[in-house]
Every structure is written in structure tokens, then in C-alpha cells.
C-alpha positions in Angstrom: 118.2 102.2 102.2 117.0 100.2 105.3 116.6 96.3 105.2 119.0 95.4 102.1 116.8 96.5 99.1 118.3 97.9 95.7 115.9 100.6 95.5 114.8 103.2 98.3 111.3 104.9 98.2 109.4 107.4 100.2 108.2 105.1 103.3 112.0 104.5 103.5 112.3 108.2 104.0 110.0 108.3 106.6 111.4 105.0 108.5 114.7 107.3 108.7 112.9 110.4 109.8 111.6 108.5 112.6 113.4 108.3 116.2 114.1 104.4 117.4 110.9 104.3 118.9 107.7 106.4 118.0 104.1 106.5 117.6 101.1 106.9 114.9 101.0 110.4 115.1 104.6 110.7 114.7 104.5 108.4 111.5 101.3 110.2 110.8 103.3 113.4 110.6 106.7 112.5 108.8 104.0 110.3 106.6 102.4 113.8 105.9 105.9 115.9 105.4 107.4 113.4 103.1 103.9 112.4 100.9 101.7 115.7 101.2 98.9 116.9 103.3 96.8 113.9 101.2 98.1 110.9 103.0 95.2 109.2 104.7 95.2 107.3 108.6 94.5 103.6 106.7 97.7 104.7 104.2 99.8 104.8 107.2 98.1 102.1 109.1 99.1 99.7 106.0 103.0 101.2 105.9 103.0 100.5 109.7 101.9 97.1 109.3 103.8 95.9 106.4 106.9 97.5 108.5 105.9 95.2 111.0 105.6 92.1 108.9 108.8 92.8 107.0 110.5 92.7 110.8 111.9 96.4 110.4 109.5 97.9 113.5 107.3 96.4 116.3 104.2 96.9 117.8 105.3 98.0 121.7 101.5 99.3 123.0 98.8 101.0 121.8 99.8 103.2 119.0 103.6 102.7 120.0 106.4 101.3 117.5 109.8 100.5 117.7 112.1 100.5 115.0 113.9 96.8 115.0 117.4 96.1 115.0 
């Protein structure tokens, strides 16, 4: 479980599916492996930026993360 919580969920299993640096579509389609063909573009939009605010991935360009650390 990434960034020193006690319990791990399903966005964690998509941070580790993820290569070191990645884009939307790629977290689009872990997002869509690991949740189900239902996940929306705003759902992972919101995952992406709370990644970014809880300083576990960066924003490096348009549509380009990279994890942190």
C-alpha cells in the first residue's frame, strides 16, 4: 500500500499497475480494468488530482503524470 496508509483500495491498485511515468489514457485504462467498463473521464480526473495533491504523482504536460518518489 503506497504512501503509508493502513488500508489499500482499488485506486491503490491502479497507482501500482501504472509504469513511473504515464498518461490519462493509461490511467483511463488500468482505471477501467481494475473498476469496470463504468468508470467515467471526471472519476479518473478526480483520482488523478487527489494523487497529485496527496504528493504521490505530478503533473509533467498535458495529459502526462509521473508517479513521485
Amino acid at each position: 500500500i503506497p504512501y503509508g496508509r493502513q488500508r489499500g483500495g482499488s485506486n491503490d491498485t491502479i497507482y501500482a499497475r501504472l509504469d513511473n511515468e504515464f498518461t490519462f489514457e493509461q490511467a483511463f485504462l488500468q482505471s477501467t480494468a481494475v473498476k469496470g467498463s463504468l468508470i467515467t473521464h471526471n472519476a479518473v480526473r478526480c483520482m488523478l488530482k487527489n494523487w497529485c495533491r496527496q504528493g504521490i504523482a505530478e503533473r509533467t504536460g498535458n495529459g502526462a503524470f509521473r508517479k513521485a518518489g
